[in-house]
N, C-alpha and C positions, 0 to 999 in steps of 0.2 A: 115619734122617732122617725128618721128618713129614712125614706127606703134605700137600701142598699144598692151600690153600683155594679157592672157585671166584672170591672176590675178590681173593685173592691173586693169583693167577694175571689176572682183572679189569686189577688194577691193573698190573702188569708188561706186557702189551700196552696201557693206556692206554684199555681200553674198558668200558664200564660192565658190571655182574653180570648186567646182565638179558641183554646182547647174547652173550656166554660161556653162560648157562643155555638160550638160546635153541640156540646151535650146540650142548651136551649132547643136548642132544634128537636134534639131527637126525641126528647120527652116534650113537643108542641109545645113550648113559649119563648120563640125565637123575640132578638132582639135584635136589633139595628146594629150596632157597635160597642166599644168597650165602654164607653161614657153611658150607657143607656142604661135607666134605672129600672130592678125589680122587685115585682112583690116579696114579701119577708119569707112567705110560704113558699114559695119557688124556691128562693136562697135557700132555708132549709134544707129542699129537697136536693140542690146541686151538691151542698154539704156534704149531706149524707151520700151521694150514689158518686162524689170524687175522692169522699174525703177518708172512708173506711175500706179502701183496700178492693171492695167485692163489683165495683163497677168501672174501677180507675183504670185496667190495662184493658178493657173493650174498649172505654170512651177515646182514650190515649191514641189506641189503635186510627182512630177512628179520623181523629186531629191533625194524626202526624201524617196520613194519607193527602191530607188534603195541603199540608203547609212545609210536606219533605221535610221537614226538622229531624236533628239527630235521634237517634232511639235512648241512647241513655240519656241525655240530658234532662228532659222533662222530671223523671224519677228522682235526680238527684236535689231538683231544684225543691219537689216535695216534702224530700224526706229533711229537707235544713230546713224551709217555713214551716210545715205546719205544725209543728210545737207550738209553736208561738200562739194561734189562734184557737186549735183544738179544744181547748176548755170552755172555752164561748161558744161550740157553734154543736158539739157531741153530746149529748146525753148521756151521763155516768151510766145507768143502766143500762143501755146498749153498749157498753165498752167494756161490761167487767169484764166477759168473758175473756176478750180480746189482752184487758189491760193484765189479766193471770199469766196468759201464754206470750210472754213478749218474746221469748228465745227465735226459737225459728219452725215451731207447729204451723203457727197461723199461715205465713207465707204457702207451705207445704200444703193443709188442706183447701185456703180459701184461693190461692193463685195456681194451680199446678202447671201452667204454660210458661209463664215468665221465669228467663234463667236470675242468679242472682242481684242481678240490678236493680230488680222490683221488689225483692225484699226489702231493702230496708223502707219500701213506699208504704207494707204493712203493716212492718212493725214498727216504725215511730208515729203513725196515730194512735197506737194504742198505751207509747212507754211514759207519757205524763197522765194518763185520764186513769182515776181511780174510783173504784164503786163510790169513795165519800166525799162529795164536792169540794172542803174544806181542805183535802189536802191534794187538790187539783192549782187549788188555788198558791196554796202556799210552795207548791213547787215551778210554778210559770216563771216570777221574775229572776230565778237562778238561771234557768233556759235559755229564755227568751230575753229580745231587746224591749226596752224600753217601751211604752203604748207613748205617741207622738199626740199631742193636744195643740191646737194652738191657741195663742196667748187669747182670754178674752171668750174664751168656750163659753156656754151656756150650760146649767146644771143639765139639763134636757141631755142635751150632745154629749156634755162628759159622760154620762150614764148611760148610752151607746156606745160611747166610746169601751168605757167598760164591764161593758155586760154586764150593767144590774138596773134596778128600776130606779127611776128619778125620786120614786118618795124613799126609797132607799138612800141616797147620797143626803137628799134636805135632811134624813133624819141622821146623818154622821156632821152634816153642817153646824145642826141646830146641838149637838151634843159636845160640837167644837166652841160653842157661840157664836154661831153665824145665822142670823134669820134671813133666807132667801127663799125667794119662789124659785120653781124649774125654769124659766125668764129669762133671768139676772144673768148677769155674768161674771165669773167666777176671778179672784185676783191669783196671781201666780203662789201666792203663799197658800190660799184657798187648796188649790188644787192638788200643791204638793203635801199637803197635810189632809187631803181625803186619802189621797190614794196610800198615804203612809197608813193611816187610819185603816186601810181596807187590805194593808198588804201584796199592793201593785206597784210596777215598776214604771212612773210615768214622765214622760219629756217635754215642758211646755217649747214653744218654737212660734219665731213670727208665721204672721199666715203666710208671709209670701215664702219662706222655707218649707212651710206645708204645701202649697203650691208644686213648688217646684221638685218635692218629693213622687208627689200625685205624677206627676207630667215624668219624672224619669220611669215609675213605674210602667206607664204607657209604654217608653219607647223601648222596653226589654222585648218588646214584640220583634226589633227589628233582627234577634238570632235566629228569627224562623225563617227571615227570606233567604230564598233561594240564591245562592252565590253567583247565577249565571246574571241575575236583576240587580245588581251592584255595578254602578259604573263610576269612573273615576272624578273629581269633582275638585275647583279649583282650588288651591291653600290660597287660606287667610292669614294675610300677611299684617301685623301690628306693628306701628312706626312708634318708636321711646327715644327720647333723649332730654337732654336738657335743655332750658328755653334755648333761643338763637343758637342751637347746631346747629341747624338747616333742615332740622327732618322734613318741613312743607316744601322747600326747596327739593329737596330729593324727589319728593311724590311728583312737586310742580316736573319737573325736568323726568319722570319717568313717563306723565301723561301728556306731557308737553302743553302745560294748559297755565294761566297765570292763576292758580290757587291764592296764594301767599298775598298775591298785589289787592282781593279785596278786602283782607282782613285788617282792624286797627291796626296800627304799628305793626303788621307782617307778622303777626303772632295768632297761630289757630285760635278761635275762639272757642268751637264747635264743633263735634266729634263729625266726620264725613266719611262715608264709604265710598271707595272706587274700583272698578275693574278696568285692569290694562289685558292687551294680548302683547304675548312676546313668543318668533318663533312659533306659533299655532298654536300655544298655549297658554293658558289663560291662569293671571292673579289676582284676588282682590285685598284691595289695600283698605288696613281701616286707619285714617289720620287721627293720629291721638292728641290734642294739645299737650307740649312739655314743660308749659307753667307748673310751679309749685302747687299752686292753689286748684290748681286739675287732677287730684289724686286720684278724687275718687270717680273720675269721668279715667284715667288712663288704666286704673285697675279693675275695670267694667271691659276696655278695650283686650285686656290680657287675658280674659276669660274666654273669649270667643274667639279667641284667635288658633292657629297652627301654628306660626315661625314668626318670632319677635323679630324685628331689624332693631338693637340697638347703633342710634346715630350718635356719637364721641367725635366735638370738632378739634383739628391736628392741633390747633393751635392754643386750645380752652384745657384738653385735656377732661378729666372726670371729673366731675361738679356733684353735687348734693341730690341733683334729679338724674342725675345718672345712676346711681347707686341704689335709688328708691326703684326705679324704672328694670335695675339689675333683677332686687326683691319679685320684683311682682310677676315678672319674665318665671323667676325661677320657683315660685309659689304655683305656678298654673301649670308648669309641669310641663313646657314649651321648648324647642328650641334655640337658642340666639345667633344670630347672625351680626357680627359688630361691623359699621361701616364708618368708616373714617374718615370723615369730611374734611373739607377745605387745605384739601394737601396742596393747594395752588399757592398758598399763601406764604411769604417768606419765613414766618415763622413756625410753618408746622412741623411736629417733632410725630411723624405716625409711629415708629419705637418706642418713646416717649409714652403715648397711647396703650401701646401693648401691653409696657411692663406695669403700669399702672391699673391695668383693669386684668392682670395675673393674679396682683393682689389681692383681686375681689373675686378668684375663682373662674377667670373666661381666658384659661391658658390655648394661645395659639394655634395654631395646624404645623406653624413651621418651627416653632417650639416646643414641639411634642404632645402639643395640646389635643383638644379636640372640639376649637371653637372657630368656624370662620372667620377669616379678617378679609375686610375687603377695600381697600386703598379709592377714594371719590373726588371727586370736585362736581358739587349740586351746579354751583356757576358756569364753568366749564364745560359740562356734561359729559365729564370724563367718567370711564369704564362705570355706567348705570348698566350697561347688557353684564357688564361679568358681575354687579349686585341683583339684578334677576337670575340669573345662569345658577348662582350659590344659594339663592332663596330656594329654585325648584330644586335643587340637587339634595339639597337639606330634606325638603319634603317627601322627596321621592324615599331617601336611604332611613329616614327617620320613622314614616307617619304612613298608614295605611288612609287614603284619602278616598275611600269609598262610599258610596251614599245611595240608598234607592228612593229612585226619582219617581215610580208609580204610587207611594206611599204618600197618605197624606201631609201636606206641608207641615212642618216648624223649624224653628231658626229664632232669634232672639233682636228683639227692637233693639236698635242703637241708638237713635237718637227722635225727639219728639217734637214737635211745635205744634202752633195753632196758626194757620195762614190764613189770610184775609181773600174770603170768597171761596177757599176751598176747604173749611172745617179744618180737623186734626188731621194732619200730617206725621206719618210716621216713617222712618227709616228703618228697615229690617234687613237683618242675614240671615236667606233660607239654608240650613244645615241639615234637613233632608226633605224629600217630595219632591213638587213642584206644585208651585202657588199658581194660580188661574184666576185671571176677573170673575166675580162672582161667589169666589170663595167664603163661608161666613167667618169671622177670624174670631179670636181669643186669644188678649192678653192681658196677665193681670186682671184688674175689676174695669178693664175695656174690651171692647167687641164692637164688630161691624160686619161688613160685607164688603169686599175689593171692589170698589167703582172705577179706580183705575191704578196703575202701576207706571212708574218714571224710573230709567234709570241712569245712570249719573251723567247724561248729555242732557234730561230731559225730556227724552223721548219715551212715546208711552209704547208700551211693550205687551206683548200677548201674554206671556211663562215668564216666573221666576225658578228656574232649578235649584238645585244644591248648589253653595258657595258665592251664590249671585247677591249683590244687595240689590234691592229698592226703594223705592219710595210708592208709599202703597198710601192713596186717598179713599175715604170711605167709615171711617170712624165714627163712632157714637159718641165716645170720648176719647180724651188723649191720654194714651199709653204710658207708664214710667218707662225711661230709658234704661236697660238693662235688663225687662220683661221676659221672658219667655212668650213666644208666640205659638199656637196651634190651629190647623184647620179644623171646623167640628162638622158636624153631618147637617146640623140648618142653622139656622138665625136663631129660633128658640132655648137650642139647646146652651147656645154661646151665650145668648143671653142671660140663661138661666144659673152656668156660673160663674157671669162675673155679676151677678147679685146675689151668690151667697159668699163670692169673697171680699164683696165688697162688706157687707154685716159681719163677717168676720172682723174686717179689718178697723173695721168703728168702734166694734167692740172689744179688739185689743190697744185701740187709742185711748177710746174712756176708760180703760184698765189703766194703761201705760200714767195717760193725766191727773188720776183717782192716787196712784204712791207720789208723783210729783209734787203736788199739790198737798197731802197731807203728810207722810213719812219723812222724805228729803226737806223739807221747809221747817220741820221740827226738829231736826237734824243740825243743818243750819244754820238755825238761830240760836242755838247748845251752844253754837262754836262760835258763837262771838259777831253775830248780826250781818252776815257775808248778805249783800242785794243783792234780789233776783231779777233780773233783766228777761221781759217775755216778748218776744218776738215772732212777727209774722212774716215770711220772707214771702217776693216774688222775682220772678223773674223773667226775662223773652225765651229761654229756650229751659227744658227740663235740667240738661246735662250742668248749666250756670248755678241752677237751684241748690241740687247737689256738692259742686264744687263750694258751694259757699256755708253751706250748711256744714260740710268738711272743716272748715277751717275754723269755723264757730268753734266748732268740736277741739279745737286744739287751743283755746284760751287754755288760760289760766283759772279754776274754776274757782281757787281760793280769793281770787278778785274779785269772780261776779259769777253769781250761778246763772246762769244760759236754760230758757226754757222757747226749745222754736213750738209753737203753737201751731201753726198750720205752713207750709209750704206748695208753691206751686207756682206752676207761669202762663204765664198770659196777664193781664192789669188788672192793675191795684182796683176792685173793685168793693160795693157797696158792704156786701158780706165780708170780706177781709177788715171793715174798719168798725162793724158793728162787734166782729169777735175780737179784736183789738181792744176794742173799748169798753167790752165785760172783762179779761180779763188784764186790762192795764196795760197793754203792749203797745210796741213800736213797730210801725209796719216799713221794713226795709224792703226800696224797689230797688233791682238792678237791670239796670236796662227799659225800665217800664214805666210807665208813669198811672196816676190815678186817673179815674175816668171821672167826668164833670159833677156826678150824684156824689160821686166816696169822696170829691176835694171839697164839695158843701158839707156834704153829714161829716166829713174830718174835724173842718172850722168848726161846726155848730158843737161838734160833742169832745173836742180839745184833743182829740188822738193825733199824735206825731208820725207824720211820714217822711220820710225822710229817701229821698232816691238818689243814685249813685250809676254813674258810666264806668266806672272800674272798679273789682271786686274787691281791691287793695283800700280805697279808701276808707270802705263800710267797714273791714274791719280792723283800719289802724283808729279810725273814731273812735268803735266799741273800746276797743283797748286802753287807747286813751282817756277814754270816762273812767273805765275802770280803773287805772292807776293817777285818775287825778291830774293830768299833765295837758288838761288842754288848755289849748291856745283860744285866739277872740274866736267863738263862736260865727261863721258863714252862712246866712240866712236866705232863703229864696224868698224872691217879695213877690209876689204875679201880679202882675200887670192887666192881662185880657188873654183872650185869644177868639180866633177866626176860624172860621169855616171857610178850604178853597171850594167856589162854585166854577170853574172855568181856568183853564191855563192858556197864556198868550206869550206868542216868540216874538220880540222887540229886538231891533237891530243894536247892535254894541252892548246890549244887556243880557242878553240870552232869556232864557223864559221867565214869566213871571204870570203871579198866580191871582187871578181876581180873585179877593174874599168877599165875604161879611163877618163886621166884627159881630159875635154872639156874643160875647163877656168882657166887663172894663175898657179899657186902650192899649190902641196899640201903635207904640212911637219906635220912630225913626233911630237907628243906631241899638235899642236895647238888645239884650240876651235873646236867642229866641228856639225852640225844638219843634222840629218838625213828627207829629206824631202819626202813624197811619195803623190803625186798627188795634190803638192801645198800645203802640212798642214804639219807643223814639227811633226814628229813623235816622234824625240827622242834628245835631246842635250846632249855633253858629248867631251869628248877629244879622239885623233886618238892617239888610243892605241900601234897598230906596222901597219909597213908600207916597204913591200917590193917590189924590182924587181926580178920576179924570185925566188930565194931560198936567197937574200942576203937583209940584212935589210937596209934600205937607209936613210937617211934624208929628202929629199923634193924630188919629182916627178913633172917635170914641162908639160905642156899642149904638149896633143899627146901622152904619153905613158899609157902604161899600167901598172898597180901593183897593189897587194894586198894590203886592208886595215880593218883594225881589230878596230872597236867602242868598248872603254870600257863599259862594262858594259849592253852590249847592243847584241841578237844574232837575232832576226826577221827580218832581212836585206832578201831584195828582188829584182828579176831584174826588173830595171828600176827606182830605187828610186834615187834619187841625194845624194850625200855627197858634205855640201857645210862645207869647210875649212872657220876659221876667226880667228881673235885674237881683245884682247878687249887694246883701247890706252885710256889713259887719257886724256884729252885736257883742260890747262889752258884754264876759258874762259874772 
C-alpha cells in the first residue's frame, strides 16, 4: 500500500497541511511540505492525537499561532470532514466509550477550555464510530460523500482506498467472477459492484479529475494567509465571438502589434496570452480562436478567465458562436462585457445588436440591464481605452483580484508545443506565487525545471507573479493544454508524480479500450453492422488535437463508430503507424507530416495516412465516407525530397536553398512542403531549380542543386523539401 501524504492524511481529519506539518514536528517526524509522504505508523499516530478530540485544541493552538488563521474556522472544517474518514483510521475499541456519550459529556470532561465551537470537534469523531465495526460501516455512505477512485485503480489501490486488505476485495472479485491479482486493473463496472458488494459509497472519475481535486485540496491552504500578503493581481480577460468579428483585431489594436496578419486567412489558429498596460494598470488577454471547430480550445480559455469580452459585429449581428461563446461565458460563472465592433461600417445596426443578445439574457446598462455594451471600430481604433476603462471597472465592482505572491507558484498551461532546438514549450497563467528560473514544475504526467521564461515580446524575464502569462522552456515533456500547473519542493518529488499519474492514466486507457473494444463492438453489430473507423490523430500544436478531436465527437455515430486511439502533436512518427497498424487505424495528420522511417514502415505495412492543412477538410472526408457521397478520390504521389545544406541570396530571386536530393526526384514546377522539425511550414510549388548555374528539370537522388519556393524566403539549414504531385483516382 503507499504511504500516505501529509495532505492526504490533512484532508481525512478536515484540517489544513500546515496544522498536520506543525503537529510532525512536535512529536519529531517533521516533513518538508504537504506533498511529502509518511510512514503508516506516524499517520496513525497524527490520527489519533488530531483526530479524538484529547490533542486537537493544543495542536490547533499551536498552528494557528504560527499561520494567524481565524480561531473558529479550523473546528468547523473538522467537524463536516471527519465523518467521512473516522471509520478507516479509529479503532472501534477506543471509541466506545466516546461513541456512548455523544451529547455534550465528552466536550465537558475531555476539553474544559474550549468555549462551544470546539464541541462539535468532539463530538462528531465519535457520532458514527460504534463498538461493532459492521455498523460503522453501514452508516458512512449516508454521511459521507462518496470514496473518489480513478478510472483504471489497481485492486492493491482500491483496497486503500477503502480500508480493507487486497485479498479481501480478490475474494469479493472471485465471488463476483472476476479472477484478478492485486496488479490488474479494475473496470468501472468492477469497481462499482465491489463496493456495492462491500456497502460503500464509491465515485470512479478520470485521473486528471483526480488530479485536479488533489491540487484544489492543496490550495485551501491559501485561507490561512495573512490578509496584509494578498496583493492585487491583473484580470484575465477572455476574448469570444464569432469567426471574423474581429476579436484579433481588437487584441491587435489594444496591443498595437499586427497579431491577425500572421495567421492563415486572419483567423486565430492558436490560443495566445498577452499583457497590455493601460493607465498603470495592467491586463492579460487570453485570444481565443472563434472558429466553430475551436470549442473545446475556447471553453478551456473561459475557465481561466475573470471578465469575458464577448465581440458581436454591428453589422453580422449574433451568429451560432456567438451564442456557444454566450454558454460557456455563463457556465464559468464570469462576467460579460459585450463590445460591438465594426460600428464604422454603413451597415451597422449596434441596437440591432442589443436587442438581439437581450434575447439571450445580456440585457443592457441603458436598458436597465446589468450587462456592459461598449460601441468599437477594431479598424479605426475607435474607443479601445473606454473597452479597457469597462473591462477593469467590471473587475474592480465584481471580483476580489487578490493573490499571494510569496506562495508557491500555479496557474494553469494554456497552450503547448514542441519547438525545434528548444524542447517542449509551454504557455502558462500564474494564478498565484510567483514562478522563478529554477523552479521544478508539475503538470499533469509533465514536469521539469524553468530553464527560462519569455514573455509575450520574447523577452526573457526573471519572475512570473500572479495573472502574468509565460512562456516557460525547460520541460521533460509536453504538457496538455488546459493542465493545472504547480511548483513542487525538487525535481524528484515532480518527478515522482507525474509517474504515478502517468500509470494512472494508462491504466484508465486500457480500461477505457478493454469496453471499446469488446461491449460497444457487440453492441454495434446487434444494431445492424454500424463500421468502426480507428483513428490516430496528430497534430502541430496540442490545442489543434483537441479541437479536432471535438468535432470527431460530433459525428453522427449511427454512421460510423469513431474510436480515436492515441492523440497528440508533434509528427507522424514510427510508433503512431505501428499502433495504426495493430489495430486497423487511419493516422490523421493536421498540420504535420510523417517523418521518413513512419512514410517507409506506412508503405511496407499498408497503413493510411492521410494529412490535412485545414481542420474542415479531415472532417468533411470522414463524413463523407460515412454517408457514402464521395467524390474522385485526391491522392498524394511523392515524388522525392531534399535536405537544405546551405541558403544563398541571388539577385531578382531572393533566397534560394542549396540541397541534396535524399529521396526520388525532384522536378521543376511540382507541389512542394517545406517541413522544419516535423511541422509543414510552408506549401507551395518549386518555383526554379538548378544544377549549378543551368536551369534543369528534375534532379534525381544524390545530387545537389538549387531550389527556389515560390512565394516563400525563411528557408533554413536542415529543413526538408518534400516534392509531390496531386492524382485523381477513380474510386
Amino acid at each position: 500500500m503507499a504511504k500516505p501524504r501529509v495532505h492526504e492524511v490533512a484532508k481525512e481529519l478536515g484540517l489544513s497541511s500546515k496544522e498536520v506539518l506543525a503537529h510532525l514536528d512536535e512529536i519529531g517526524n517533521p516533513a518538508k511540505s504537504h506533498s511529502s509522504t509518511i510512514e503508516e505508523e506516524v499517520a496513525d499516530r497524527v490520527r489519533a492525537d488530531l483526530g479524538n478530540g484529547s490533542k486537537a485544541p493544543g495542536t490547533k493552538t499551536t498552528a494557528k499561532k504560527k499561520s494567524t488563521a481565524k480561531p473558529a474556522a479550523p473546528p468547523k472544517t473538522a467537524a463536516k470532514k471527519t465523518t467521512a474518514k473516522e471509520p478507516s483510521t479509529k479503532a472501534p475499541a477506543e471509541k466506545s466509550t466516546a461513541a456512548t456519550t455523544v451529547p455534550e459529556p465528552v466536550p465537558a470532561t475531555t476539553v474544559p477550555e474550549p468555549v462551544p465551537a470546539e464541541a462539535p470537534v468532539a463530538r462528531e469523531p465519535g457520532r458514527p464510530v460504534t463498538p461493532a465495526p459492521a455498523a460503522v460501516e453501514t452508516e458512512v455512505p449516508s454521511v459521507s460523500a462518496p470514496i473518489t477512485v480513478h478510472r483504471g485503480i489497481s485492486v492493491q489501490d482500491f483496497a486503500g482506498k477503502v480500508d480493507r486488505s487486497p485479498a479481501e476485495i480478490v475474494k469479493v472479485l472471485v465471488g463476483l467472477g472476476e479472477m484478478m491479482t492485486v496488479t490488474q486493473s479494475m473496470s468501472d463496472d468492477a469497481v462499482e459492484l465491489v463496493a456495492e458488494e462491500l456497502g460503500i459509497s464509491v465515485a470512479v472519475v478520470d485521473p486528471a479529475l483526480e488530479e485536479l481535486a488533489a491540487a484544489a485540496g492543496v490550495e485551501d491552504e491559501d485561507e490561512d494567509v495573512d490578509e496584509s500578503e494578498l496583493v492585487v493581481r491583473p484580470p484575465v480577460v477572455t476574448v469570444m465571438g464569432h469567426v471574423d468579428h474581429g476579436k484579433t483585431s481588437i487584441l491587435d489594436g489594444i496591443r498595437s502589434a499586427d497579431v491577425a496578419g500572421g495567421e492563415a486567412g486572419g483567423i486565430t489558429q492558436h490560443i495566445g496570452a498577452y499583457r497590455v498596460r493601460h493607465n498603470s494598470r495592467e491586463v492579460t488577454f487570453i485570444d481565443t480562436p472563434g472558429h466553430e471547430a475551436f470549442t473545446a480550445m475556447r471553453a478551456r480559455g473561459a475557465q481561466v478567465t475573470d471578465v469575458a469580452v464577448l465581440v458581436v459585429a454591428a453589422d453580422d449581428g449574433v451568429m451560432p458562436q456567438t451564442v456557444e461563446a454566450i454558454d460557456h461565458a455563463k457556465a464559468a460563472g464570469v462576467p460579460i462585457v459585450v463590445a460591438v465592433n465594426k460600428i464604422d461600417r454603413p451597415e451597422a445596426d449596434p441596437t440591432r445588436v442589443r436587442q438581439q443578445l437581450s434575447d439571450h439574457g445580456l440585457l443592457p446598462e441603458e436598458w436597465g440591464g446589468d450587462t456592459v455594451f461598449v460601441d468599437v471600430s477594431a479598424k479605426q481604433r475607435t474607443n479601445l481605452d473606454g473597452l479597457i476603462e469597462m473591462i477593469l471597472l467590471a473587475a474592480d465592482v465584481g471580483l476580489d483580484l487578490r493573490a499571494n505572491p510569496n506562495a508557491l507558484a500555479s496557474g494553469n498551461v494554456i497552450e503547448a508545443h514542441l519547438d525545434k532546438g528548444r524542447g517542449p514549450v509551454a504557455t502558462v497563467l500564474v494564478k498565484r506565487g510567483t514562478l522563478l528560473p529554477g523552479d521544478p514544475l508539475l503538470a499533469g504526467v509533465a514536469w521539469g525545471r524553468v530553464r527560462a521564461m519569455l514573455d509575450e515580446r520574447g523577452e526573457q524575464i526573471d519572475e512570473a507573479g500572479p495573472g502574468q502569462p509565460v512562456q516557460v522552456l525547460g520541460w521533460q515533456s509536453m504538457p496538455q493544454a488546459g493542465d493545472e500547473f504547480r511548483v513542487m519542493d525538487d525535481e524528484k518529488e515532480a518527478r515522482q508524480f507525474a509517474s504515478e499519474r502517468e500509470q494512472h492514466r494508462r491504466a484508465a486507457e486500457l480500461v477505457a479500450h478493454k469496453g471499446a473494444s469488446l461491449t460497444q463492438l457487440l453492441v454495434a453489430t446487434q444494431q445492424g453492422e454500424v463500421p468502426e473507423l480507428n483513428l490516430v490523430l496528430k497534430a502541430d500544436m496540442q490545442g489543434t488535437v483537441e479541437a479536432l478531436d471535438d468535432q470527431l465527437a460530433k459525428l453522427d455515430q449511427s454512421l460510423v463508430k469513431i474510436n480515436v486511439l492515441r492523440r497528440g502533436a508533434g509528427a507522424i512518427t514510427e510508433n503512431d503507424v505501428t499502433l495504426a497498424q495493430a489495430s486497423e487505424a487511419i493516422v490523421i495528420g493536421l498540420g504535420v507530416v510523417p517523418t521518413g522511417q513512419a512514410r517507409q514502415l506506412a508503405e511496407d505495412s499498408g497503413v493510411d495516412i492521410r494529412t490535412y492543412r485545414v481542420i474542415y477538410q479531415a472532417i468533411q472526408e470522414i463524413e463523407s465516407a460515412a454517408t457514402g457521397m464521395l467524390g474522385p478520390e485526391t491522392r498524394e504521389v511523392s515524388l522525392g525530397q531534399a535536405e537544405v545544406r546551405a541558403t544563398f541570396r541571388v539577385p531578382r530571386m531572393g533566397v534560394v536553398a542549396g540541397c541534396m536530393v535524399t529521396d526520388g526526384v525532384i522536378r521543376r514546377n511540382a507541389r512542394a512542403r517545406l517541413v522544419r522539425d516535423g511541422t509543414v511550414v510552408y506549401e507551395s510549388n518549386i518555383g526554379s531549380l538548378r544544377r549549378f548555374k543551368d536551369d534543369v528539370r528534375e534532379v534525381a537522388t544524390g545530387y545537389e542543386c538549387g531550389i527556389g519556393i515560390d512565394g516563400y524566403q525563411d528557408v533554413k539549414e536542415g529543413d526538408i523539401i518534400q516534392a509531390f504531385e496531386i492524382q485523381e483516382v477513380p474510386r
